[in-house]
C-alpha positions as CSV (number, residue, x, y, z in Angstrom):
1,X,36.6,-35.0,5.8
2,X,39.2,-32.3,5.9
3,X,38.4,-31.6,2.2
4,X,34.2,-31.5,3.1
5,X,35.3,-28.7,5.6
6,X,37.0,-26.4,3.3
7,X,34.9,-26.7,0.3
8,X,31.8,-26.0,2.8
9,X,34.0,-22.8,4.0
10,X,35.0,-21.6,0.4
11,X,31.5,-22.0,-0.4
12,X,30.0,-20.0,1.8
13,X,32.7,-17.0,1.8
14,X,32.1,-17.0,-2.0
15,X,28.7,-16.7,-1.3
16,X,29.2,-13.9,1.0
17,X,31.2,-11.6,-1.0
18,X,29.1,-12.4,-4.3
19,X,26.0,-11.8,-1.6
20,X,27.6,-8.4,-0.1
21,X,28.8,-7.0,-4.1
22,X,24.8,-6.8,-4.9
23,X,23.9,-3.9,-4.1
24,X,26.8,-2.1,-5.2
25,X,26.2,-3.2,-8.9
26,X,22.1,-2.1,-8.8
27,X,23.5,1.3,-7.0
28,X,25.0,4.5,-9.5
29,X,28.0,5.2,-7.3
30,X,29.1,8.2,-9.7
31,X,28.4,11.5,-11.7
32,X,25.3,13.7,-11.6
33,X,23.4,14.1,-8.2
34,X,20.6,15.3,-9.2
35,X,20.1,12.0,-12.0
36,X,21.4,9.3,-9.8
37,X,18.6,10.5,-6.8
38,X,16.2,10.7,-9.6
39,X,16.7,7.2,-10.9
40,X,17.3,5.5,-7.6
41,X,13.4,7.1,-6.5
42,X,12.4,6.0,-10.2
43,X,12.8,2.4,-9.0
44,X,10.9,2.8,-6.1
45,X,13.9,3.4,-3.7
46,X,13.9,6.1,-0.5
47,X,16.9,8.1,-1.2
48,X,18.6,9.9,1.9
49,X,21.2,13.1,0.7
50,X,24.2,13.8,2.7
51,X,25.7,17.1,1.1
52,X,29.6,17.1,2.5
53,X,29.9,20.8,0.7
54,X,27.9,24.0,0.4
55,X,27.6,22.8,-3.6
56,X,23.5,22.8,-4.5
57,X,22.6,19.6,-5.3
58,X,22.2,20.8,-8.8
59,X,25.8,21.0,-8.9
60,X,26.8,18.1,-7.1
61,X,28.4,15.0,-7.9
62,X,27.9,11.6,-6.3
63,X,30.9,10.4,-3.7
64,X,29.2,7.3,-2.8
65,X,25.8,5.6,-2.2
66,X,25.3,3.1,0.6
67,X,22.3,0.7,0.2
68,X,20.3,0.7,3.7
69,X,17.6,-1.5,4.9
70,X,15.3,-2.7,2.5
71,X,11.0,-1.3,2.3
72,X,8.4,-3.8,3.2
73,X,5.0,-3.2,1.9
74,X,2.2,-5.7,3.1
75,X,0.0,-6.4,0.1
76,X,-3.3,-8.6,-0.5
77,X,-3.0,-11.4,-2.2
78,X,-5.8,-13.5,-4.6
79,X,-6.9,-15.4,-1.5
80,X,-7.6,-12.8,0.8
81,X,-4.1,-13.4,2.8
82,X,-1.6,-10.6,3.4
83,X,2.2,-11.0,2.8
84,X,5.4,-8.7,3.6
85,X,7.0,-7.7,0.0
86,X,10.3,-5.7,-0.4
87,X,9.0,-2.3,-2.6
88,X,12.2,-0.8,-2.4
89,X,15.8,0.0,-0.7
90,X,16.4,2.9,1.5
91,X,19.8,4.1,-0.3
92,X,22.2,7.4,1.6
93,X,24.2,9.0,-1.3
94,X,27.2,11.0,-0.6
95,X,27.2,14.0,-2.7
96,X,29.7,17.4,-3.2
């Protein structure tokens, strides 16, 4: 029983951390502001700029991107019902 405890537990933390790296692999986290805003809106994404510097975005280089909550659209459907779809991710990127 001991055993069906810990390989429930390992199974699940795996789960967590493979759950939690996600969005960290479908974010840019580095290089050209002004590209990585572009192709995170590109995708559909709501992109929030923090500038830590007086550098103009032009200029600025990407510190970090944190994903956010996701964007829920409500479309129709073939049979008249309505459902709750994710459109996009609000992301806050880090720039200087």
């Amino acid at each position: 029983m001991n055993i069906t405890v810990a390989t429930a537990a390992a199974a699940t933390l795996t789960g967590a951390v493979l759950g939690l790296a996600a969005p960290a692999v479908a974010a840019p986290s580095a290089g050209d502001a002004q590209s990585t805003i572009s192709r995170l809106e590109a995708d559909g994404n709501r992109v929030i700029v923090n500038n830590l510097s007086s550098t103009p975005l032009s200029q600025a280089t990407v510190v970090a991107v944190n994903p956010g909550a996701a964007i829920r659209s409500t479309v129709q459907g073939d049979d008249s019902a309505s459902q709750q779809v994710i459109t996009g991710k609000v992301y806050y990127v880090d720039v200087r």
